[in-house]
N, C-alpha and C positions, 0 to 999 in steps of 0.2 A: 407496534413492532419496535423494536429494541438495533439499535448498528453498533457497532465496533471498528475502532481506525485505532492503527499502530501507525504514530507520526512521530517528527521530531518537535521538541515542546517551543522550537524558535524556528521564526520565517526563514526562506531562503531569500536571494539576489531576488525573487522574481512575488514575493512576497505570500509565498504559499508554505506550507507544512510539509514537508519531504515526509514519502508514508515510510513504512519500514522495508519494502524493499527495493526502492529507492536507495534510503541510507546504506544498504549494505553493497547493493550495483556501483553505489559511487566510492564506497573501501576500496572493493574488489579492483577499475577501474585505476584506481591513486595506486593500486599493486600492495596496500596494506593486510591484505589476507593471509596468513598460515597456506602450506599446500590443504590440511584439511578441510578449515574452512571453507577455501573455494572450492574442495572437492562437492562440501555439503551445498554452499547457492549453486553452484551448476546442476547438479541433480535436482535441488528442491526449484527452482525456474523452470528446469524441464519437465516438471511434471506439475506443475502451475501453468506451463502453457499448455501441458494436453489435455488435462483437468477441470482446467478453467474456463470462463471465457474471458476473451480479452474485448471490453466493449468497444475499445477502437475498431475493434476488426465489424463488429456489427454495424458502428457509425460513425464514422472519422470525424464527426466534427464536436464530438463529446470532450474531448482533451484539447481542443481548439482554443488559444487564449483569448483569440479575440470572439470567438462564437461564446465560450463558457469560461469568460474568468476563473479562475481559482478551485476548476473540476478538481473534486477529490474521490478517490470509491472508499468507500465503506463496508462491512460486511455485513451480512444480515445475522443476527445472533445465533441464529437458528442452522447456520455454517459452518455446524462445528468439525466436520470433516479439512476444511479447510481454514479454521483457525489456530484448530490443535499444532498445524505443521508451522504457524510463527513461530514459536515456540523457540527454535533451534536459530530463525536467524535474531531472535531477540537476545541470542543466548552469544552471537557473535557479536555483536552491541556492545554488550554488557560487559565481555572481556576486552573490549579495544576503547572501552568509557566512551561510548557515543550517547548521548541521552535519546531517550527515547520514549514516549507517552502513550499510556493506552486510556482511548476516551471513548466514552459510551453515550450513545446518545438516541432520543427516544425521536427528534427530530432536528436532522442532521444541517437538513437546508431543502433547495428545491430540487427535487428527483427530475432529473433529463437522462437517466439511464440508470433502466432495474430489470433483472433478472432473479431467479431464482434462490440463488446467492450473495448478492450483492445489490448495491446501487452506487451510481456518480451523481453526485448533488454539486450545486454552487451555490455557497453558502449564501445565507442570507443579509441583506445589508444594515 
C-alpha cells in the first residue's frame, strides 16, 4: 500500500510537519486569506468534516502528544476522491509562497489509526 501526506518540508515549534490543512487553518487564522480564498477552506473543511472521518473523534488519544508523539495522517493512495480536493488548498500555498511538500510513502511509520481512507502513524525512530 502506497500513502500520501501534504506537509510543510520544515518542523514546527513542537517539532512535527504541519500537514496542508494545517498550513492553510493557520493563514486563515493570522487573517492572511483573500475573501475567496477563505470562501474556498470554509466550504472545502466543511465538507471534509462531513465526508471524512476525523480519527480523533473515533479515539481521542491518537493526536495525543504525549500517548502518540508526532501523530501524522496520511492518505491511502487509493483516496483519490479525497486527494483530488488538496488540490485548491495547495493552490492557496502556492499564491501566499508557503512551502509545502508532497511525500509518498510505501511505509509511513507505525499505524495506531486506519481506516478506509487513511491512516495516523508515529513515525518511526
Amino acid at each position: 500500500m502506497t500513502f500520501v501526506r501534504f506537509q510543510s518540508p520544515t518542523r514546527d515549534e513542537r517539532g512535527n510537519f504541519t500537514g496542508v490543512f494545517g498550513l492553510v487553518n493557520n493563514l486563515a487564522r493570522a487573517g492572511r486569506l483573500t475573501v475567496e480564498q477563505e470562501a474556498f477552506r470554509r466550504a472545502n473543511n466543511d465538507w471534509y468534516d462531513a465526508n471524512f472521518i476525523n480519527p480523533a473523534h473515533t479515539d481521542p488519544s491518537v493526536y495525543d502528544a504525549a500517548v502518540n508523539p508526532g501523530a501524522a495522517a496520511w492518505f491511502k493512495a487509493t483516496a483519490r476522491l479525497f486527494i483530488d480536493r488538496v488540490d485548491g488548498y495547495l493552490a492557496i500555498l502556492e499564491t501566499l509562497e508557503v512551502p509545502c511538500e508532497t511525500v509518498w510513502s510505501t511505509n509511513p511509520g507505525r499505524i495506531i489509526y486506519e481506516d478506509e481512507y487513511q491512516v495516523v502513524v508515529v513515525a518511526k525512530a
